[in-house]
C-alpha positions in Angstrom: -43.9 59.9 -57.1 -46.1 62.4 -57.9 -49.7 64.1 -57.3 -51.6 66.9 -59.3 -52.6 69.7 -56.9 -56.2 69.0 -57.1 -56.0 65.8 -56.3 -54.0 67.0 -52.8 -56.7 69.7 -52.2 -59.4 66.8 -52.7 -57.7 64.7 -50.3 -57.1 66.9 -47.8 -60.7 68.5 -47.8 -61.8 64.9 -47.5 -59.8 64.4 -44.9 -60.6 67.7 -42.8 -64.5 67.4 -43.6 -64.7 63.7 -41.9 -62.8 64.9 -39.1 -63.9 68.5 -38.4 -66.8 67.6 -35.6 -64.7 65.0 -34.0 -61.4 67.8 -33.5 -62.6 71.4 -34.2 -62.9 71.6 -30.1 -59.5 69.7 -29.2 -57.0 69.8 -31.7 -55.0 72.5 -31.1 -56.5 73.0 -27.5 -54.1 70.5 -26.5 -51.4 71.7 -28.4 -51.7 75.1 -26.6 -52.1 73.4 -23.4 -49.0 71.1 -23.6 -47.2 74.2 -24.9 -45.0 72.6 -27.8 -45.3 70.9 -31.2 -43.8 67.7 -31.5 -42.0 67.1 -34.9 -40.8 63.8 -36.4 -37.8 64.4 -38.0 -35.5 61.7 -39.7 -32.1 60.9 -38.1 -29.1 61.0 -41.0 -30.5 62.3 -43.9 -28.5 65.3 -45.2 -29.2 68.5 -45.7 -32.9 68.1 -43.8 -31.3 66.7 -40.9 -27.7 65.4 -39.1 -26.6 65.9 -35.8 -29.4 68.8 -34.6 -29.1 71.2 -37.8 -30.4 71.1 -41.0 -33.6 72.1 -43.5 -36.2 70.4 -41.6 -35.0 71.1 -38.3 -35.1 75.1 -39.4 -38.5 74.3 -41.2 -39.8 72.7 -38.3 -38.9 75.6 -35.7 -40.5 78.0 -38.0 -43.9 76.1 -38.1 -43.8 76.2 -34.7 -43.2 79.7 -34.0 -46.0 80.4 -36.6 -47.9 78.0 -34.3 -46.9 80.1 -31.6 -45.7 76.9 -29.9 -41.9 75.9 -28.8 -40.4 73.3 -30.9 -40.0 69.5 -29.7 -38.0 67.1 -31.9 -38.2 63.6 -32.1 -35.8 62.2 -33.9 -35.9 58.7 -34.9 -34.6 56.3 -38.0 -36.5 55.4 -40.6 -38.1 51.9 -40.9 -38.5 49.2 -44.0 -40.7 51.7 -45.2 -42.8 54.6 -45.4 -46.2 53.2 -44.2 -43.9 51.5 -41.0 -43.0 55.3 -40.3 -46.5 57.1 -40.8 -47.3 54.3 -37.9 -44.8 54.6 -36.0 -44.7 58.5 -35.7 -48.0 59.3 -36.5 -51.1 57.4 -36.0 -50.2 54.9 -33.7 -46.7 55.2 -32.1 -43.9 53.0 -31.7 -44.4 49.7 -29.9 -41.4 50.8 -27.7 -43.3 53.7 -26.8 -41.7 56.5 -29.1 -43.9 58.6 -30.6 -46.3 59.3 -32.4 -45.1 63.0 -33.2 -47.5 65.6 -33.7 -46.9 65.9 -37.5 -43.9 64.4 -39.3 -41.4 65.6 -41.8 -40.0 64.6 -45.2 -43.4 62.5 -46.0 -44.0 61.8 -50.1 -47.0 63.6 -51.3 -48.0 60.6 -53.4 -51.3 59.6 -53.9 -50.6 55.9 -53.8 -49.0 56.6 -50.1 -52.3 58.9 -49.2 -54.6 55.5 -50.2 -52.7 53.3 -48.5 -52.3 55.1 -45.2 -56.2 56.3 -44.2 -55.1 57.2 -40.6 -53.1 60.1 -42.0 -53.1 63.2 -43.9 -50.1 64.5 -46.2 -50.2 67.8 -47.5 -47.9 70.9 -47.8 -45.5 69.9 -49.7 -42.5 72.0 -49.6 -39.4 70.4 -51.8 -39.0 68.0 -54.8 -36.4 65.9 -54.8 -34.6 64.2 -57.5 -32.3 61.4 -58.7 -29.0 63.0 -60.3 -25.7 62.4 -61.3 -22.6 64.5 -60.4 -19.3 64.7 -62.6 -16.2 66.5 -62.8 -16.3 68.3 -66.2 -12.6 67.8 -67.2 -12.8 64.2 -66.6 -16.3 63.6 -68.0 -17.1 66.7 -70.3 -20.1 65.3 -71.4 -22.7 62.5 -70.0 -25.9 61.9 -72.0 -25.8 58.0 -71.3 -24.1 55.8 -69.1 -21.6 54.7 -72.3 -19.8 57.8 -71.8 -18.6 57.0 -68.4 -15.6 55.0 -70.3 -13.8 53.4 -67.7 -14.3 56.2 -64.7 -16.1 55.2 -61.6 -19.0 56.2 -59.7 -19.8 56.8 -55.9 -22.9 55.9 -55.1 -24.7 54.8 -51.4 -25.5 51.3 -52.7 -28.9 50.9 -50.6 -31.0 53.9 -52.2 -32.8 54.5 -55.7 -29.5 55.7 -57.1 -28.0 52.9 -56.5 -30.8 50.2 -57.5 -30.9 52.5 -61.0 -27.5 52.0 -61.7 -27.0 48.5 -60.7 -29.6 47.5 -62.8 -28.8 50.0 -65.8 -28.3 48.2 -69.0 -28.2 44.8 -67.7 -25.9 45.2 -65.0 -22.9 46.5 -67.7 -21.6 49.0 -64.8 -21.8 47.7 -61.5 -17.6 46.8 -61.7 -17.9 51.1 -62.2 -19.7 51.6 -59.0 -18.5 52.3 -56.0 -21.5 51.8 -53.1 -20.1 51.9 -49.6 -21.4 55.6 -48.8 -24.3 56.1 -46.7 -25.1 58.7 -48.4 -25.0 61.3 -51.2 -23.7 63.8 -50.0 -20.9 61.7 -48.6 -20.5 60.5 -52.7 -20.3 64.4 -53.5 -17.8 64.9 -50.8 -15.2 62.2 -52.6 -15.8 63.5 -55.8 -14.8 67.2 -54.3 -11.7 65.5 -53.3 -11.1 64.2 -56.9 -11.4 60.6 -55.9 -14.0 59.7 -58.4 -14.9 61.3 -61.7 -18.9 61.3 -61.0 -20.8 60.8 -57.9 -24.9 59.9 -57.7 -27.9 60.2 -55.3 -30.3 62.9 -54.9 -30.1 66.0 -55.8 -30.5 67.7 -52.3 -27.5 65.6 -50.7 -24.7 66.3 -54.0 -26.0 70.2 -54.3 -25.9 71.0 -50.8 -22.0 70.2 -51.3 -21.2 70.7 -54.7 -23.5 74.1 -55.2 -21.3 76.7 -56.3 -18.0 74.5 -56.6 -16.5 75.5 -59.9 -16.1 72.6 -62.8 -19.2 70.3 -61.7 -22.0 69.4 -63.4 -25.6 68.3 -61.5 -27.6 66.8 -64.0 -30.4 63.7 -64.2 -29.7 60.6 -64.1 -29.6 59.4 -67.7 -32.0 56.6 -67.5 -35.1 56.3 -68.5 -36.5 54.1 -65.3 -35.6 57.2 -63.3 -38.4 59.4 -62.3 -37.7 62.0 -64.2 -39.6 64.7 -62.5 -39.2 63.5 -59.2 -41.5 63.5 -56.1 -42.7 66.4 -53.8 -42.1 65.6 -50.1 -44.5 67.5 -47.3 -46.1 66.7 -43.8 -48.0 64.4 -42.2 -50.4 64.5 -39.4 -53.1 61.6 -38.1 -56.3 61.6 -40.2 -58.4 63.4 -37.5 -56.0 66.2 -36.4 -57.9 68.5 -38.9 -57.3 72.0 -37.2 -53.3 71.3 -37.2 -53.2 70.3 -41.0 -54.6 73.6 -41.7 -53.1 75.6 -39.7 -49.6 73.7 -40.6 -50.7 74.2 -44.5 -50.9 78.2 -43.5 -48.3 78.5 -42.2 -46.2 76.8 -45.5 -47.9 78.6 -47.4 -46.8 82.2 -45.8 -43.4 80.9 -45.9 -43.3 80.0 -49.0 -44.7 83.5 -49.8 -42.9 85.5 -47.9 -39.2 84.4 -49.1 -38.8 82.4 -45.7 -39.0 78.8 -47.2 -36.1 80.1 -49.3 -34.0 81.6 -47.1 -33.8 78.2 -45.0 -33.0 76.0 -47.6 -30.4 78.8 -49.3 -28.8 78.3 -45.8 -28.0 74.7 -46.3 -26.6 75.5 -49.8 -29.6 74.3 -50.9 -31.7 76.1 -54.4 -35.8 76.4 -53.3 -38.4 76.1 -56.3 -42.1 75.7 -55.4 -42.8 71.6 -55.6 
C-alpha cells in the first residue's frame, strides 16, 4: 500500500478546502473546551501498543501535549477491516456507543483506502511497515528463496499477510514448514530468540522491536515476489470535516519528525525511525 506525496497533499487540501467554512469556528474550540484529545489506538499490536505502553501510545501523548490538550485513549480491537474501523472510531462511532475518537492511530495512507472512506481524512504518515523474514544465521546462513529453508521451520501468526504469503508460496510446498499459532510477530521473534525455530516472519516492527541488536540474526524481506516490497506508510485519521485538527495534527508530526522526537519514541521501543 502506497501513495506518492502529492497525491496526500492533494487529498488533504481537498479535504480541508470543502470543510474549512463548516469547522474553522468549532473544531478545535471544542477540543479546548472539553480539555482532552481523544486517540483511537489499537489494542494488541506490538510495539505501537500492549497493555498501556508502546509507540503510539508515546506518539499520541506527544500530539497532544503539542495540542496543548491532556491525552484520552480509547482503546479498542480492530474489526474485519479497515473501513469497519475508520467507522467505528471516526466518523460515525460504534453501534455500542464507543467512540468515534477524535483522530485514530495506525491508519494506511493508501489512496485506495482515502477513495473509499469520504467521511475521513488520512495524512501524516509517520512509519512504514514491512513484511520480513527473521533467521538465525548459523542455522540458515543464507535465504534468497524459500528453497533454502531445507527442512527448518517457520513461526509465523497464521491470520496476517505473513502468513497468507507463505501459505500460499510456491503452491502451498511449505505450509508442513510453518508454524502459525502466534498472535503475533513479535511473539514468532520471541521463539526464535529462544532457539525454537530457525526463522520467524511477520512485520518488520513486531520481529525488530525484539530481535534489534541480538547478535547472529538476520531481518531481511520476505523473498517473494507477491510481497509488497516497499511496504505501506501508516498515519492518522480524523472525520472529513475536522479540518483545523488535521492541520494542526500534521504540524505537530511534522515538528517531531524534525526535531529528533519521532525518533527518540520509536528508538525507545527498540524500534529504527526512517521518514515514511
Amino acid at each position: 500500500m502506497s501513495i506518492d506525496r502529492r497525491t496526500l497533499l492533494a487529498a488533504l487540501a481537498t479535504g480541508w478546502a470543502s470543510g474549512a467554512q463548516a469547522n474553522a469556528a468549532t473544531g478545535m474550540d471544542k477540543l479546548r473546551a472539553r480539555g482532552s484529545l481523544r486517540v483511537g489506538i489499537y489494542q494488541d499490536m506490538p510495539p505501537f501498543h500492549v497493555k498501556g505502553r508502546g509507540i503510539d501510545v508515546d506518539l499520541a501523548q506527544a500530539l497532544a501535549q503539542a495540542l496543548g490538550l491532556r491525552l484520552e485513549l480509547l482503546p479498542f480491537h480492530a474489526d474485519e477491516n479497515m473501513n469497519d474501523d475508520l467507522r467505528n472510531m471516526v466518523w460515525k462511532g460504534h453501534y455500542l456507543g464507543y467512540g468515534p475518537a477524535d483522530v485514530l492511530m495506525h491508519v494506511p495512507v493508501d489512496k485506495p483506502l482515502m477513495d473509499a472512506t469520504p467521511q475521513a481524512l488520512i495524512f501524516a504518515p509517520y512509519y512504514r511497515e514491512r513484511i520480513v523474514l527473521a533467521r538465525r544465521l548459523a542455522r540458515l546462513p543464507r535465504l534468497e528463496q524459500l528453497s533454502q529453508l531445507g527442512g527448518e521451520t517457520v513461526a509465523v501468526p497464521g491470520q496476517s499477510l505473513a502468513g497468507w504469503l507463505l501459505l500460499g508460496a510456491d503452491g502451498g510446498a511449505y505450509q508442513n514448514q510453518l508454524n502459525t499459532h502466534w498472535k503475533n510477530g513479535a511473539e514468532c521473534a520471541q521463539a526464535l530468540l529462544r532457539g525454537e525455530f530457525a526463522a520467524a516472519a511477520g512485520l518488520a516492527s513486531e520481529l525488530e522491536s525484539v530481535l534489534r541488536g541480538q547478535a547472529g540474526f538476520a531481518i531481511e524481506p520476505l523473498p517473494l515476489p507477491r510481497a509488497p516490497r516497499q511496504g505501506w506508510a501508516t498515519g492518522l485519521a480524523v472525520k472529513k470535516d475536522a479540518v483545523e485538527l488535521a492541520q494542526a495534527l500534521q504540524y505537530a508530526v511534522n515538528t517531531l519528525a524534525a526535531d529528533g522526537g519521532l525518533g527518540r519514541i520509536f528508538e525507545t521501543h527498540h524500534l529504527s525511525w526512517q521518514t515514511p
